[in-house]
C-alpha positions in Angstrom: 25.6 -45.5 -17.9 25.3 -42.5 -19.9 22.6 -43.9 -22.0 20.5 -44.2 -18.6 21.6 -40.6 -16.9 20.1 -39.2 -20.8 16.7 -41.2 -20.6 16.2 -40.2 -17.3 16.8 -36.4 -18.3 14.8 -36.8 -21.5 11.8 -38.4 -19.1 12.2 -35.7 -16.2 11.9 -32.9 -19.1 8.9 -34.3 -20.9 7.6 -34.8 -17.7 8.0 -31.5 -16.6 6.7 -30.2 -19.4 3.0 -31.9 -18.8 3.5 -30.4 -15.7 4.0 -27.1 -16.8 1.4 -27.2 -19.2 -1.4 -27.5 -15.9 -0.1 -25.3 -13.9 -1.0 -22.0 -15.7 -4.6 -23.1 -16.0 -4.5 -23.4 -12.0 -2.6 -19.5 -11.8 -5.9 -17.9 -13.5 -7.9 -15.6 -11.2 -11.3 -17.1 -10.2 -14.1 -16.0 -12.9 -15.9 -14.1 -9.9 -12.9 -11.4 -9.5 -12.8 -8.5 -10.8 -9.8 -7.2 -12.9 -7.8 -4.4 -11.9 -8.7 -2.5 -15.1 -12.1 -2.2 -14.4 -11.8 -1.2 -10.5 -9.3 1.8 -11.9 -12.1 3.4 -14.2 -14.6 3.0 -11.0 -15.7 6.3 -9.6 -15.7 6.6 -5.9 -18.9 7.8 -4.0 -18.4 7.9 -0.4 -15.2 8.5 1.8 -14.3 9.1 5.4 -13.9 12.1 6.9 -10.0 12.8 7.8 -11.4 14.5 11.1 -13.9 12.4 12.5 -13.5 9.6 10.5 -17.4 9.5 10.2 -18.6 8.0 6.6 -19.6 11.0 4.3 -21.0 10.9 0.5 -19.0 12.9 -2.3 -20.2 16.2 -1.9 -20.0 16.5 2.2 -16.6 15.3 1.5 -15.7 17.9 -0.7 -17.1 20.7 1.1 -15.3 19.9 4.3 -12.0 19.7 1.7 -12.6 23.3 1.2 -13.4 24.5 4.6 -9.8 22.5 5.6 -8.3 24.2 2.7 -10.1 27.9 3.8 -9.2 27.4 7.9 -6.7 24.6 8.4 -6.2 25.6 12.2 -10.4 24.9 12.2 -9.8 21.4 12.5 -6.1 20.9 14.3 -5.8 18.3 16.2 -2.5 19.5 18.5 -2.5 23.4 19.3 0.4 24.5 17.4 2.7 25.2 20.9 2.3 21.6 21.4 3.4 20.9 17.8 6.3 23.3 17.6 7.9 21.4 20.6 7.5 18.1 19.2 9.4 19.5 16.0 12.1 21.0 18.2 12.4 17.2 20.1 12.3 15.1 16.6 14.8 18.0 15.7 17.1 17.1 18.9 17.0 13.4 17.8 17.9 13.5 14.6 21.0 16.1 15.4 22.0 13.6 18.4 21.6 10.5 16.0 24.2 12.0 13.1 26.6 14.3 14.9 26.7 12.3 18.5 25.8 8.8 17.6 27.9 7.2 20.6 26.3 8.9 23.4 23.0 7.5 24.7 
């Protein structure tokens, strides 16, 4: 009995071992991708604008990164009286949440 519980260990290894000798040929990434490597040393030439979200080239994009950085209020999106009350509520939430977190 023990002689038949070892063969059919020693078979399931060596058979898992053919196995696992084809399945890292079928892991490798399709000849047609490119590696990771070579997208990280790629230069980027166009970009969205954060504003608009129109497509812009390199040099648009970095003037209107200026301009942002020059005026910031130039391009808001909430007037700031709008924006200090929704501080003030996300304020009020997070004070209810820790010091009253019972009450609805």
């Amino acid at each position: 009995m023990t002689r038949i519980i070892g063969l059919g260990l020693a078979l399931s290894w060596m058979g898992g071992g053919v196995v696992g000798a084809i399945v890292p040929a079928m892991a490798l990434p399709p000849p047609e991708d490119v590696p990771e490597e070579v997208l990280r040393t790629e230069i980027i030439t166009e970009a969205r604008s954060p504003v608009t979200g129109e497509p812009l080239t390199a040099a648009e994009y970095a003037e209107l990164e200026e301009e942002l950085q020059r005026n910031p209020e130039l391009y808001s999106t909430l007037p700031s009286q709008l924006r200090y009350i929704i501080t003030l509520l996300q304020l009020r939430r997070a004070l209810r949440r820790t010091i009253f977190p019972f009450i609805p």
